[in-house]
C-alpha positions as CSV (number, residue, x, y, z in Angstrom):
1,X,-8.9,15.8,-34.0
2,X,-5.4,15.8,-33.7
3,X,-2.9,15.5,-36.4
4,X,-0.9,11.7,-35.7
5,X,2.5,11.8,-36.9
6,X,5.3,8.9,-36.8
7,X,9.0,9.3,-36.8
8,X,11.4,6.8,-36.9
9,X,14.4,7.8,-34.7
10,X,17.3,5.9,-33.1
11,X,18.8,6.3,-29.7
12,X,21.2,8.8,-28.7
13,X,24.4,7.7,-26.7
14,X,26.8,11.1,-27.2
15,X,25.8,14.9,-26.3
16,X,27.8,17.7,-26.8
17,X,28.1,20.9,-29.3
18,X,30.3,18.8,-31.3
19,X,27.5,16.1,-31.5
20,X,25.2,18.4,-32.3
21,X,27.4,19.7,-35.2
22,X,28.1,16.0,-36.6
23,X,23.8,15.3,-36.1
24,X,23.3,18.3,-38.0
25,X,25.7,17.7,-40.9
26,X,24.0,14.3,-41.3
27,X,20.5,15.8,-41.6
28,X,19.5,14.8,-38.2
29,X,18.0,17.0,-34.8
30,X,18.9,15.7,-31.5
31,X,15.6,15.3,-29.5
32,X,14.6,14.1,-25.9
33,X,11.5,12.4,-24.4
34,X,10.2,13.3,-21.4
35,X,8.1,11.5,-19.2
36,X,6.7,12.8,-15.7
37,X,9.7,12.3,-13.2
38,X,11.7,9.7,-15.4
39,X,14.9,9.9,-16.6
40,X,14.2,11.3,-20.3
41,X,15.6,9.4,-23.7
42,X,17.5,10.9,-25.9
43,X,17.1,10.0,-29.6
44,X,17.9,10.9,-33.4
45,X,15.3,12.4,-35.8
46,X,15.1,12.6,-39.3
47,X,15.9,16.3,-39.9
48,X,13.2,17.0,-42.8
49,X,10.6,15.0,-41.8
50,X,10.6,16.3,-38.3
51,X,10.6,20.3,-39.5
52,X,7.8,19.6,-41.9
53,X,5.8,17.4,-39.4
54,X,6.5,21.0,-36.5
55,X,4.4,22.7,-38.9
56,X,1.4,21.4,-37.1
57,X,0.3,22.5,-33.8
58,X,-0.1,20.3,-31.0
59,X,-0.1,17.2,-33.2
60,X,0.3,13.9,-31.6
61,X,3.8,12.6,-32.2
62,X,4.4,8.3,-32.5
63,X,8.3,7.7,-32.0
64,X,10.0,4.6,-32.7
65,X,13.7,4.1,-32.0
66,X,14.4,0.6,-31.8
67,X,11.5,-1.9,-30.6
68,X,9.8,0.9,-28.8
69,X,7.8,3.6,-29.5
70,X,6.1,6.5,-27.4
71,X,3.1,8.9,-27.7
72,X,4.3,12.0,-27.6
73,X,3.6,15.7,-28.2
74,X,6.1,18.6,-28.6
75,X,6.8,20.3,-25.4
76,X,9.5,23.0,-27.0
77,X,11.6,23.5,-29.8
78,X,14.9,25.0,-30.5
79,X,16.3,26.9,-32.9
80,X,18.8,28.6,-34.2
81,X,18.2,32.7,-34.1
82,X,19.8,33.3,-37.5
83,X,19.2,30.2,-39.6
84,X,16.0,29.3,-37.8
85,X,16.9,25.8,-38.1
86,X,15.5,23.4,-35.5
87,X,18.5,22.4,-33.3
88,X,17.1,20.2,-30.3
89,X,13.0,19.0,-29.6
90,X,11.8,18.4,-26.2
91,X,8.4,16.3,-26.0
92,X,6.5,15.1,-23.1
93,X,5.0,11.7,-23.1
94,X,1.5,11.0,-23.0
95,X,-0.7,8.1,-22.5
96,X,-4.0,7.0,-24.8
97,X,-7.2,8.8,-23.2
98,X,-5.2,11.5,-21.6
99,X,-6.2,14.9,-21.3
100,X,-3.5,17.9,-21.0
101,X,-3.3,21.5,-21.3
102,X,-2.4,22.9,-24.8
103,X,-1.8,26.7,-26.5
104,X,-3.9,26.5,-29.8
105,X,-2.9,29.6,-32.6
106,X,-6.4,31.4,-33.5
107,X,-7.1,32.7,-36.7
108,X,-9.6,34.9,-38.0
109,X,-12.3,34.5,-41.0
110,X,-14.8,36.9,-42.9
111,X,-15.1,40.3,-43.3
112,X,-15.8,42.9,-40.9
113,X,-18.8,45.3,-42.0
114,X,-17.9,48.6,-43.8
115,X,-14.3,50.2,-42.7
116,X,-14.2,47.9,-39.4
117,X,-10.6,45.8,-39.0
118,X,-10.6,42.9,-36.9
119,X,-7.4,42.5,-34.7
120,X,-6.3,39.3,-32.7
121,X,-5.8,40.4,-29.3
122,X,-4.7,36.6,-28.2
123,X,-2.6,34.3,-30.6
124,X,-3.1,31.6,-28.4
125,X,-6.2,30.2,-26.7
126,X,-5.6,27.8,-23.9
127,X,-7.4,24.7,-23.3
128,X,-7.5,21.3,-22.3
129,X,-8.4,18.2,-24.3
130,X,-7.9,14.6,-24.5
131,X,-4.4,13.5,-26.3
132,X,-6.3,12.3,-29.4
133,X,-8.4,15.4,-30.0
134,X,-6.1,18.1,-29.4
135,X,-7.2,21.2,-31.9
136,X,-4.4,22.2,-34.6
137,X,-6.4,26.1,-34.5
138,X,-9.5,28.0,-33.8
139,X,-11.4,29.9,-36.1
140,X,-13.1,33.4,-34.9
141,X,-15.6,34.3,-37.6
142,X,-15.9,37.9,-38.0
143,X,-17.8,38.3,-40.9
144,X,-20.8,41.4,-40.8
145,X,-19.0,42.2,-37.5
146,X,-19.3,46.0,-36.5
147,X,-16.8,48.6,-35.1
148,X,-16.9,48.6,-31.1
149,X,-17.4,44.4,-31.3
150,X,-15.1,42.2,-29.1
151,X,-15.1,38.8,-29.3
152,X,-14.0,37.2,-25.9
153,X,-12.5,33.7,-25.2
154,X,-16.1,31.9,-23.8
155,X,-17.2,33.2,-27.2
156,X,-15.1,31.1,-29.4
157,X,-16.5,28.3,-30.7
158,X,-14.6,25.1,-29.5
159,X,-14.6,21.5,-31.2
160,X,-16.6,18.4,-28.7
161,X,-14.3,17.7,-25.9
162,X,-12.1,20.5,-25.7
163,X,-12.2,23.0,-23.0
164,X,-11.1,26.4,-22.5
165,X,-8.7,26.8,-19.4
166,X,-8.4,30.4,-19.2
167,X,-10.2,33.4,-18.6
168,X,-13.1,33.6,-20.6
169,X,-13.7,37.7,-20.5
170,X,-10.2,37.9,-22.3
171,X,-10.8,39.6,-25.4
172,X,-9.4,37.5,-28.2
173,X,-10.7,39.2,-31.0
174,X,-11.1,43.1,-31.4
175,X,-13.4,44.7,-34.0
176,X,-12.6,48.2,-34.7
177,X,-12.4,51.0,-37.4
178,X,-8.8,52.1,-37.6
179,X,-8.1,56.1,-37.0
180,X,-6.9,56.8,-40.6
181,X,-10.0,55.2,-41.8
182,X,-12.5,57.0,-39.2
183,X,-11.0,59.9,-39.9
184,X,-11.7,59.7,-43.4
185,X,-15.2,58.5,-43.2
186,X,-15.7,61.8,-41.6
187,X,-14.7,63.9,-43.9
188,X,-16.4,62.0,-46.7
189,X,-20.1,63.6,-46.2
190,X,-18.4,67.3,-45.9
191,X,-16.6,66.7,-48.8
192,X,-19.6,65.6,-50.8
193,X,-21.6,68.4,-49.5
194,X,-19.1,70.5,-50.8
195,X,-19.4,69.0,-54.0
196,X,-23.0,69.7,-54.6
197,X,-23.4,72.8,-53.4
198,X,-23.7,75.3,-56.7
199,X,-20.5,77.4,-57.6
200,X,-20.7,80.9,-56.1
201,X,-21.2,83.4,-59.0
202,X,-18.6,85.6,-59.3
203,X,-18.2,89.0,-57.9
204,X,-19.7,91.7,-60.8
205,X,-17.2,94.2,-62.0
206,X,-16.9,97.7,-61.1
207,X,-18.0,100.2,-63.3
């Protein structure tokens, strides 16, 4: 289920770098609300609690600025390439039963069996769920998994409701045993047949 968030925010009159300057000074991010082919509106969030509350993906945004509130979810953020800062927040209004197309992160549990690494092939799954249920991650379970094992996007295990909207043969999920560590595993049985093997008895001297 989606994580529900409220901001309180205020509407925004001025634009401008200087604006932006004097917003950020005063702990605030300059944001604007889209909604289908309507003009957007421009408001004023709290600077902390909007970077904390961008630490979850896809969550379902209420903001109030005045007497009016929207439903919203973050369409892109903004930030700056040294400070990494947010400087400006697009979101795109949404309406209660809704469903839209979201990118959800996918992380990876478990342990694969004996050498074997899992890689994520895909950082993002796409899919498509209602407003109120939109997915903050998927999980890929990889635990006992073997080298050679790929774990493709119809394999991942979505929550009720949600559903993929991409290609489902697209590997997201690669389990494999890294060259340093194949190599290695080959050499191990040599090198322990070496081991045991008795010491050559050395050569007898000449008389």
């Amino acid at each position: 289920m989606a994580t529900k968030i409220t901001l309180e925010g205020e509407l925004r009159t001025e634009f401008g770098k200087g604006v932006a300057r004097r917003l950020r000074v005063a702990k605030l991010i300059p944001a604007s609300l889209y909604a289908g082919g309507a003009e957007p509106v421009h408001v004023t969030l709290p600077m902390r609690e909007t970077t904390l509350a961008l630490r979850h993906a896809n969550a379902l945004f209420t903001i109030k600025f005045g007497k009016e509130s929207r439903i919203a979810v973050v369409k892109d953020v903004q930030r700056n390439p040294v400070k990494r800062i947010v400087e400006h927040i697009d979101f795109y209004e949404v309406k209660a039963g809704e469903k839209i197309d979201v990118e959800v992160p996918v992380f990876v549990e478990g342990t694969p069996k004996g050498a074997a690494v899992a890689f994520v092939d895909v950082q993002e799954l796409k899919v498509r769920a209602d407003v109120a249920n939109l997915p903050e991650r998927l999980v890929v379970n990889v635990d006992g998994l073997t080298d050679g094992i790929k774990v493709f996007a119809k394999d991942v295990k979505l929550p009720e409701g949600v559903e993929l909207d991409m290609d489902g043969e697209e590997s997201v999920v690669s389990v494999t045993v890294p060259e340093d560590a194949a190599t290695a595993e080959a050499a191990a049985p040599a090198a322990d047949a070496a081991a045991a093997a008795p010491a050559a008895a050395p050569a007898a001297e000449e008389k």
